[in-house]
C-alpha positions as a LaTeX table, in Angstrom:
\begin{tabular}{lrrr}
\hline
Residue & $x$ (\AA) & $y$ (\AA) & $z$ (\AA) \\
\hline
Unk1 & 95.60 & $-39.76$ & 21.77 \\
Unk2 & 94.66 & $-36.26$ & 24.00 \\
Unk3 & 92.40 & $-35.41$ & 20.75 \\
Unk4 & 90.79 & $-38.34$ & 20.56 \\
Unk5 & 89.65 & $-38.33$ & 24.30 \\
Unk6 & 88.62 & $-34.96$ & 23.84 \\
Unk7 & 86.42 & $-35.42$ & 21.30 \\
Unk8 & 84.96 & $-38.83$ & 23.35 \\
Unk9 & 84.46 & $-36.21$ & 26.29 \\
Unk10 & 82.57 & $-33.34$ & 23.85 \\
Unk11 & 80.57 & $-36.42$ & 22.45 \\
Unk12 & 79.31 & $-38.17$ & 26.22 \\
Unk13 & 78.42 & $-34.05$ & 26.92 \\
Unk14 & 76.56 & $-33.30$ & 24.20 \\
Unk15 & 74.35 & $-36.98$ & 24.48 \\
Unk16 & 73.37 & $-35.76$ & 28.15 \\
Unk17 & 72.21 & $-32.23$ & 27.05 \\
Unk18 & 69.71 & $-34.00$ & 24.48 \\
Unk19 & 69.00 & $-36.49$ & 27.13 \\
Unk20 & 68.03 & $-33.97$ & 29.72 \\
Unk21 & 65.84 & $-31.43$ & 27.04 \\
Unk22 & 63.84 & $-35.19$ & 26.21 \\
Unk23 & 62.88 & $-35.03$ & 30.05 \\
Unk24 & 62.12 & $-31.58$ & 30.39 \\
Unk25 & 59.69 & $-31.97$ & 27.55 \\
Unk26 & 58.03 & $-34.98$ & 28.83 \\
Unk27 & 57.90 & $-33.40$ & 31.93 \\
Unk28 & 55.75 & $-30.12$ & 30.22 \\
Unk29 & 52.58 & $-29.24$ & 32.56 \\
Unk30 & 51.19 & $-28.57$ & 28.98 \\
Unk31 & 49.81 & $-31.44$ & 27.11 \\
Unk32 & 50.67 & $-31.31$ & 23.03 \\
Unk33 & 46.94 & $-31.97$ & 22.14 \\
Unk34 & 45.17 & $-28.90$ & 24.08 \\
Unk35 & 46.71 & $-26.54$ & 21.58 \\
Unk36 & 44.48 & $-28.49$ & 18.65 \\
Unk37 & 41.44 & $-27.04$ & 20.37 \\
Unk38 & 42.82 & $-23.74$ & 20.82 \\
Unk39 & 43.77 & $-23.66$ & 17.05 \\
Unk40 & 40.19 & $-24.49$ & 16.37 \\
Unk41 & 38.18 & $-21.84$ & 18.22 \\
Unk42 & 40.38 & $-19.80$ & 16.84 \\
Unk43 & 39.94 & $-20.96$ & 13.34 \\
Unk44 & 36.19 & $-20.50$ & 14.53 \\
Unk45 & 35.77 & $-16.85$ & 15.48 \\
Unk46 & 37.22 & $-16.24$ & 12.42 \\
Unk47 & 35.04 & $-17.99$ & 10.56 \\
Unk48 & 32.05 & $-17.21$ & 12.39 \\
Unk49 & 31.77 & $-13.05$ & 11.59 \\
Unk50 & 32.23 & $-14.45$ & 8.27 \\
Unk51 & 29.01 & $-16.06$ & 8.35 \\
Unk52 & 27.53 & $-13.46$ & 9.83 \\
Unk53 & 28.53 & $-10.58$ & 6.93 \\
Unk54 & 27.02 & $-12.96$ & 4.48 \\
Unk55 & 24.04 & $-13.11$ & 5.92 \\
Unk56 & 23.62 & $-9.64$ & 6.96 \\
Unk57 & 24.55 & $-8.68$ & 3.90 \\
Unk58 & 22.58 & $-11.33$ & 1.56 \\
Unk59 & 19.26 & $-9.47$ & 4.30 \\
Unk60 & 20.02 & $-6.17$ & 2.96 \\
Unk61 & 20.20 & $-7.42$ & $-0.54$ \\
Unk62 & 16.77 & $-8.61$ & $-0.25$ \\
Unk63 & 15.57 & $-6.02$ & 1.28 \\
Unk64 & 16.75 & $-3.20$ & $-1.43$ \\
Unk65 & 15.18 & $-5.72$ & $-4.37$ \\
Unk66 & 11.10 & $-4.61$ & $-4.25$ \\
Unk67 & 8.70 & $-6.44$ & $-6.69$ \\
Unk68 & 8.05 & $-4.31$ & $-10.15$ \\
Unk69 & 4.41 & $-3.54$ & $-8.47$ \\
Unk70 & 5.81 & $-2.35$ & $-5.34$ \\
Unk71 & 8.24 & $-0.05$ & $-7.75$ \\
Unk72 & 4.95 & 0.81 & $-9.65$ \\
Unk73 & 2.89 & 1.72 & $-6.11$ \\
Unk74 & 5.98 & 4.01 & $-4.79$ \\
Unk75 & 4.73 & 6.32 & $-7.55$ \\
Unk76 & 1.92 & 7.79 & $-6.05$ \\
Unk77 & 2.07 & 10.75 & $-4.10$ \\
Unk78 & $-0.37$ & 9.91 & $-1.53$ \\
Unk79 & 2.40 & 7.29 & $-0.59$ \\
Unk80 & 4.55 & 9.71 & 0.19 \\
Unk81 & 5.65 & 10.26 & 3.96 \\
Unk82 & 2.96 & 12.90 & 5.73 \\
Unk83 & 1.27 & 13.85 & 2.17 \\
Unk84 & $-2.16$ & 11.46 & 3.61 \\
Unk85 & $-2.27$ & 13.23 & 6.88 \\
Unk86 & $-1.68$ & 16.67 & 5.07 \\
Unk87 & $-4.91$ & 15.78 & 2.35 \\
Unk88 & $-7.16$ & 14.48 & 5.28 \\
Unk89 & $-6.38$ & 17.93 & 7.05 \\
Unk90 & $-7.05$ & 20.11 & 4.22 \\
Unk91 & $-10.29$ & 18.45 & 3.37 \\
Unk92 & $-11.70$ & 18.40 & 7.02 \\
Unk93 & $-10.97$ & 22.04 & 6.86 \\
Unk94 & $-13.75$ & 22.48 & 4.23 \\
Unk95 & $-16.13$ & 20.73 & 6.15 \\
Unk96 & $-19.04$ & 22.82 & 7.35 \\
Unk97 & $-20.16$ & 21.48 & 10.73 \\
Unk98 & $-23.29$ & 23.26 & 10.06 \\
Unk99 & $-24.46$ & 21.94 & 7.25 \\
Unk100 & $-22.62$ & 18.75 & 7.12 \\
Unk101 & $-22.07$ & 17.52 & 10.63 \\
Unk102 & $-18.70$ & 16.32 & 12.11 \\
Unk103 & $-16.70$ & 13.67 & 10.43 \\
Unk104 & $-17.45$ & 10.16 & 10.69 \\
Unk105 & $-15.03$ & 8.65 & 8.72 \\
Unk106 & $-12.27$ & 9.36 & 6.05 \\
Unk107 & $-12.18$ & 7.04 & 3.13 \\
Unk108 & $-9.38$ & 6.48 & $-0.10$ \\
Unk109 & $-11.08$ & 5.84 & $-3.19$ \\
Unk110 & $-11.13$ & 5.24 & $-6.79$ \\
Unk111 & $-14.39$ & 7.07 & $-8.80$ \\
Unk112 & $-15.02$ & 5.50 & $-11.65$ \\
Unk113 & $-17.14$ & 7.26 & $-13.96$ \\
Unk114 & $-20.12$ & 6.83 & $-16.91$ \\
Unk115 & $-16.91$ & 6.22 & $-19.52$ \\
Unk116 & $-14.65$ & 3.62 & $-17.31$ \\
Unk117 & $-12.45$ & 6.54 & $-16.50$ \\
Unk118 & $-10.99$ & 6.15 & $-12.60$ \\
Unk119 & $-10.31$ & 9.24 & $-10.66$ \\
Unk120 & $-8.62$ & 9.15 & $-7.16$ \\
Unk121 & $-10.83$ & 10.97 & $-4.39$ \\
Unk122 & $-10.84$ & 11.36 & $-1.00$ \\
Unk123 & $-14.39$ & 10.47 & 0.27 \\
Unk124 & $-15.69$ & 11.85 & 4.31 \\
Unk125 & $-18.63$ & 10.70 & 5.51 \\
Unk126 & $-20.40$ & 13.08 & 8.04 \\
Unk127 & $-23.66$ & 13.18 & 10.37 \\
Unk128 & $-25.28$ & 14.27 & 7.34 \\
Unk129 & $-23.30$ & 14.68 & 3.81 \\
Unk130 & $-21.03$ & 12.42 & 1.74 \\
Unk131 & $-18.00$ & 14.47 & 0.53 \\
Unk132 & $-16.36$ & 13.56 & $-2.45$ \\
Unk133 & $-12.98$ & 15.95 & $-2.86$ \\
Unk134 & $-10.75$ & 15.80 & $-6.15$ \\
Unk135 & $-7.24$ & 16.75 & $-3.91$ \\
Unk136 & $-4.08$ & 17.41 & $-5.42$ \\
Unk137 & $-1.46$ & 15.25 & $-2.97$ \\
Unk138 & 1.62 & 16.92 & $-5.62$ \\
Unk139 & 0.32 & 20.62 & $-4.82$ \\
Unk140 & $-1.26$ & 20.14 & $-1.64$ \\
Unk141 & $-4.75$ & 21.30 & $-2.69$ \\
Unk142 & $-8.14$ & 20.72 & $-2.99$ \\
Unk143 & $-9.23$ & 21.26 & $-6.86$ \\
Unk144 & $-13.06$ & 20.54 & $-6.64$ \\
Unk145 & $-15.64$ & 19.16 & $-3.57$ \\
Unk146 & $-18.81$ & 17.75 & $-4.32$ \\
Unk147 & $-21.42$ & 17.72 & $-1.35$ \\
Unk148 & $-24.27$ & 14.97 & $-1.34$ \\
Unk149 & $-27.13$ & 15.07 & 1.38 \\
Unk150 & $-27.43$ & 11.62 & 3.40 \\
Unk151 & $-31.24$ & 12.13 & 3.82 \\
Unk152 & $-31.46$ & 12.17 & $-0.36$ \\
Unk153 & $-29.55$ & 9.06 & $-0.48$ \\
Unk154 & $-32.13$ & 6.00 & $-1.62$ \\
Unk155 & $-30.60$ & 3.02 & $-3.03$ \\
Unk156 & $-27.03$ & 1.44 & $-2.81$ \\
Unk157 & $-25.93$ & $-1.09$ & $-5.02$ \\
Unk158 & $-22.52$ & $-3.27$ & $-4.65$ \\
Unk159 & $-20.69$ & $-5.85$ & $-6.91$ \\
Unk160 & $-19.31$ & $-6.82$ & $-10.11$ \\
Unk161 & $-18.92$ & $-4.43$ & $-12.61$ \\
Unk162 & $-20.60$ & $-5.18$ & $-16.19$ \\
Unk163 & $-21.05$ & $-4.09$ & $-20.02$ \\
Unk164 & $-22.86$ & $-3.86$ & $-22.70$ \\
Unk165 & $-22.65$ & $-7.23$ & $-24.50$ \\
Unk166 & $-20.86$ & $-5.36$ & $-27.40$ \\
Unk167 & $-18.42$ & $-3.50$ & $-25.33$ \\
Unk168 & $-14.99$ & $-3.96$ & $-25.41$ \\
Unk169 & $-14.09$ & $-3.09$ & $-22.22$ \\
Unk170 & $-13.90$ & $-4.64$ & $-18.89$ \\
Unk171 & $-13.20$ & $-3.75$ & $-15.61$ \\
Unk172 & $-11.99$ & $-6.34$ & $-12.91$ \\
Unk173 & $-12.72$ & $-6.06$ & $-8.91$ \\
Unk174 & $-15.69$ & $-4.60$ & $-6.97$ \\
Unk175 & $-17.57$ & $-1.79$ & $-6.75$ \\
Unk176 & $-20.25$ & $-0.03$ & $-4.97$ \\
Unk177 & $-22.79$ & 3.19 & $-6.16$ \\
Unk178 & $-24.65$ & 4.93 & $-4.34$ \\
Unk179 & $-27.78$ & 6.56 & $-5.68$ \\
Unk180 & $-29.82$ & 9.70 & $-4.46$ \\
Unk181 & $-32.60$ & 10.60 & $-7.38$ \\
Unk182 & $-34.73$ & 7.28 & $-8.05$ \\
Unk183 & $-36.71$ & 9.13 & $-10.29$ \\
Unk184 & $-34.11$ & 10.73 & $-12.67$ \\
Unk185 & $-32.44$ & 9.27 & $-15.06$ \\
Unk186 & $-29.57$ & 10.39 & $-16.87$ \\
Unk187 & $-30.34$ & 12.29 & $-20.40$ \\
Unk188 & $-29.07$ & 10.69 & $-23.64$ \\
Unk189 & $-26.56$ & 13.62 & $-24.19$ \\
Unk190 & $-24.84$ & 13.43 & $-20.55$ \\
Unk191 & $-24.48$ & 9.84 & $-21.40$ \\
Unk192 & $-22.66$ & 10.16 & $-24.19$ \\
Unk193 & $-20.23$ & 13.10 & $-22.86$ \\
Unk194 & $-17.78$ & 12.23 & $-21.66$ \\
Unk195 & $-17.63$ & 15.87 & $-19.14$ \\
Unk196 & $-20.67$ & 15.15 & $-17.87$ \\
Unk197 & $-21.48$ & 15.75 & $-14.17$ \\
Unk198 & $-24.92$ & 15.69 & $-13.75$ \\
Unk199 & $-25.69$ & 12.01 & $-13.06$ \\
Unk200 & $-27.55$ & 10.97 & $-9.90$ \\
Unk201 & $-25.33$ & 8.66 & $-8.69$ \\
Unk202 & $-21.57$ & 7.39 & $-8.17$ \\
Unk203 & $-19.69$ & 5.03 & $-8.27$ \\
Unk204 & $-16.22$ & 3.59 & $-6.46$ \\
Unk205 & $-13.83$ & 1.14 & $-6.50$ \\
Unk206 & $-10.86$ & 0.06 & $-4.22$ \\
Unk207 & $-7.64$ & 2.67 & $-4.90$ \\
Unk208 & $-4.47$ & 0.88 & $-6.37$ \\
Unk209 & $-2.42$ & 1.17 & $-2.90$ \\
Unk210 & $-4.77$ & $-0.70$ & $-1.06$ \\
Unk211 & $-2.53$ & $-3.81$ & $-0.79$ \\
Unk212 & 0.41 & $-1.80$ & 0.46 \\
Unk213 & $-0.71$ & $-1.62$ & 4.45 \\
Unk214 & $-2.49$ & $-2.38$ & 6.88 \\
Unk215 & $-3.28$ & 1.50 & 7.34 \\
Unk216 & $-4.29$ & 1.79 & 3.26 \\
Unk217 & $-6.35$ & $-1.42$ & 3.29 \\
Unk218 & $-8.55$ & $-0.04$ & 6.02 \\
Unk219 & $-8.69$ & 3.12 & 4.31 \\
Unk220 & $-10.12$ & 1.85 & 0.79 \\
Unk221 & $-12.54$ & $-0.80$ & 2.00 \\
Unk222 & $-15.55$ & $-0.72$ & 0.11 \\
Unk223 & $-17.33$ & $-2.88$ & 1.80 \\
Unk224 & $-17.07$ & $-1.29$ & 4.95 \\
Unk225 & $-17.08$ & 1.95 & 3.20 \\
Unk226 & $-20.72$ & 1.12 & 2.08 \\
Unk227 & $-22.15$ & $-0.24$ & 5.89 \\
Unk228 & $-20.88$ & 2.93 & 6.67 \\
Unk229 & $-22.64$ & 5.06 & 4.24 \\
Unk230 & $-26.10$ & 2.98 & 4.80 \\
Unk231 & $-26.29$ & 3.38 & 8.83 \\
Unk232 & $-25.43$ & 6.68 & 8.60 \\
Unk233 & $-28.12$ & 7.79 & 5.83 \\
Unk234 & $-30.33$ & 5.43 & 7.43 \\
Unk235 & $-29.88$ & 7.56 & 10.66 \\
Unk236 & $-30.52$ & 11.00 & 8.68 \\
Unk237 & $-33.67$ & 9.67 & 7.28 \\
Unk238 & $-35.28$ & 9.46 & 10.32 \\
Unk239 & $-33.86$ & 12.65 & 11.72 \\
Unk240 & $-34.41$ & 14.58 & 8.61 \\
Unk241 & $-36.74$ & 13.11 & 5.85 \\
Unk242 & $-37.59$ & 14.25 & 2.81 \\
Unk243 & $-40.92$ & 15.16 & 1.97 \\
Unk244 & $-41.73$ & 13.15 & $-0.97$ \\
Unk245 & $-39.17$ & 10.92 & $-0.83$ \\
Unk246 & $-39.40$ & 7.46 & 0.42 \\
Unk247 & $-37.59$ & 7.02 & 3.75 \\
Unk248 & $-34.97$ & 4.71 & 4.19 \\
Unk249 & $-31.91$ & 3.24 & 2.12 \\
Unk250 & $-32.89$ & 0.17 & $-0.43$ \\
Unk251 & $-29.32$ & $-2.26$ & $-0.68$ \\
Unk252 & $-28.85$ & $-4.32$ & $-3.39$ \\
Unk253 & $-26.44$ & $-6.75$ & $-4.04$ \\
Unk254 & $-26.11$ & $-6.71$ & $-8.06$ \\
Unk255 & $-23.85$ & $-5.99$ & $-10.97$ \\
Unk256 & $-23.01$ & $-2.18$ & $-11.59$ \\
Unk257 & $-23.77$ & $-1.43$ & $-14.98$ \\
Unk258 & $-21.38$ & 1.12 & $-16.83$ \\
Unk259 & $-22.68$ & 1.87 & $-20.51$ \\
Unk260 & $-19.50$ & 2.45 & $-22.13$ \\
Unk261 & $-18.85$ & 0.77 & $-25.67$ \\
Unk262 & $-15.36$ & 1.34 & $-27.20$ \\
Unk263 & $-13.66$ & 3.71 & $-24.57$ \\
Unk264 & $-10.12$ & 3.50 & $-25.99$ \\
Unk265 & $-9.52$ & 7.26 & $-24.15$ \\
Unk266 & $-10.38$ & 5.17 & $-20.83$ \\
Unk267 & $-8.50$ & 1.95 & $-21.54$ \\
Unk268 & $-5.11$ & 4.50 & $-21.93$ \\
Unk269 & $-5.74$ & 6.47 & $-18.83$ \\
Unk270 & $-6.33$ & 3.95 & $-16.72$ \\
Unk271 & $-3.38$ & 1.64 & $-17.60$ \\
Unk272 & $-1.00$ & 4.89 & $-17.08$ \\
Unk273 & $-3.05$ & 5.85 & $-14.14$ \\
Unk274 & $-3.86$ & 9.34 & $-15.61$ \\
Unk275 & $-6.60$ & 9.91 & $-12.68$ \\
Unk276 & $-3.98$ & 9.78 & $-10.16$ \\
Unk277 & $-1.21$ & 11.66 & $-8.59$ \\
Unk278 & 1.87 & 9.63 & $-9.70$ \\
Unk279 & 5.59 & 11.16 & $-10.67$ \\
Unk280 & 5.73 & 11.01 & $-14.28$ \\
Unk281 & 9.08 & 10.60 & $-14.38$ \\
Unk282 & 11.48 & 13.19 & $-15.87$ \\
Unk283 & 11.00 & 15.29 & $-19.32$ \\
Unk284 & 13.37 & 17.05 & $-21.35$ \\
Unk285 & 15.48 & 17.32 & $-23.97$ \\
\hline
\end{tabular}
C-alpha cells in the first residue's frame, strides 16, 4: 500500500512539472512565427552573393569572348599601346618647317596603288606639302617619305572604285586621289610594272582599324581627309602659284579608275594584309 501511494505522489509531481513548462512557453515574449522571417533573410543573403558571382562572372565571360574580326584587328601593330603616338612623332620629326610648313593634320591611311595592291601610310598635311611616309610601327622607323607640293595639286577626285569591264578584280568601299600633273599621263611601261613610282597621282582608302575607335575613325576619314587637303591647297595657290599652272583645285565626285586586269599577286596580299604591319604569327620547326 506505501508503494502504491508513492508512485500516485511521483505521478501528481511529474503532471505539474509538464503543466508549469506548458505555461512558461505560452508565456514566451518571443512569438514562434518571427523566427520564419529570420530563417528567410537568412536563406536570402545566402542566396543573394550567389546571384551576384553568376553574373559577375557570366560579365567577364563576355567580355574575354571578342568577335573573329576584332581577333583579326588586334594584329596590327599600330594597335598596339603607344606604337601610334611613337609613328606620329617620328614622322613630324622629318618635317621641314621650311619647306613644308607646320603640321595641319595627321591622317591613317590605306594607298592603294596602279595594281590593287594596299599599303598602310601615314599621311601629314602641312601649310604647304602632303607627306606620304611608308613607317615601320614593328621597328619603329620610317622606311621611305614622299613629299608633294600643295600649290602643284590640281584636281581631286572621290568615290567608288572601278575596272576594266574584263577585270577580275574588285575593290569594295571609297576612295579619294588626288592629282598634281594634269598634263602627264602615265607611260604604257609604268602601267604595266608593277614597281612603278612615277605616276602623278594617288590614291587612298579607309585603313582596316578604322571601326575599332572613336580615336581611329577620326584618324582614317577620307572624307574629311580630302576637305582637308582641298582648303589647304586651295590656300597655297593663292599664296604661291605656279606659273603655268592653272590656279585652284578642280573636285570631282566620280569613280576612281584602277587599270588592273588579272592581279592575282594583289588579290593574295591584300586578303593576308601583306601591306601592313601585322604579327605573322610564329615560324619554326
Amino acid at each position: 500500500m506505501a508503494d502504491a501511494e508513492d508512485e500516485v505522489v511521483k505521478g501528481s509531481e511529474e503532471q505539474q512539472q509538464q503543466a508549469e513548462e506548458e505555461v512558461d512557453l505560452s508565456s514566451s515574449p518571443i512569438p514562434p512565427e518571427d523566427s520564419q522571417p529570420a530563417a528567410g533573410r537568412k536563406g536570402d543573403a545566402q542566396e543573394r552573393p550567389a546571384e551576384s558571382l553568376t553574373t559577375s562572372t557570366q560579365g567577364r565571360h563576355l567580355l574575354v569572348e571578342p568577335t573573329l574580326d576584332q581577333f583579326k584587328l588586334r594584329k596590327f601593330f599600330v594597335l598596339r599601346p603607344g606604337t601610334l603616338n611613337q609613328a606620329i612623332k617620328d614622322v613630324e620629326a622629318l618635317v621641314n618647317e621650311e619647306v613644308d610648313g607646320s603640321v595641319l593634320s595627321v591622317w591613317l591611311m590605306a594607298e592603294v596603288d596602279h595594281w590593287n595592291n594596299e599599303k598602310e601610310r601615314i599621311v601629314l598635311i602641312t601649310e604647304l606639302s602632303l607627306l606620304v611616309f611608308k613607317y615601320d610601327f614593328m621597328m619603329f622607323n620610317c622606311d621611305q617619305m614622299q613629299r608633294i607640293p600643295l600649290n602643284f595639286v590640281d584636281r581631286i577626285s572621290h568615290g567608288t572604285f572601278s575596272f576594266p569591264k574584263r577585270s577580275l578584280l574588285e575593290r569594295n568601299g571609297e576612295g579619294v586621289r588626288v592629282f598634281w600633273d594634269r598634263l602627264r599621263e602615265p607611260s604604257f611601261t609604268s602601267r604595266w610594272n608593277p614597281f612603278a613610282t612615277d605616276f602623278p597621282f594617288i590614291t587612298f582608302t579607309y585603313h582596316p582599324v578604322r571601326n575599332i575607335s572613336d580615336v581611329f575613325t577620326a584618324l582614317t576619314d577620307v572624307e574629311k581627309f580630302r576637305e582637308q587637303l582641298k582648303d589647304a591647297a586651295q590656300k597655297v595657290h593663292t599664296l604661291k602659284p605656279v606659273p603655268g599652272k592653272a590656279n585652284g583645285v578642280l573636285v570631282l565626285n566620280q569613280p576612281i579608275q584602277i587599270e588592273a586586269y588579272v592581279g592575282f599577286m594583289s588579290f593574295l596580299g591584300n586578303e593576308n594584309k601583306l601591306g601592313y604591319c601585322m604579327a605573322r604569327g610564329n615560324l619554326g620547326f
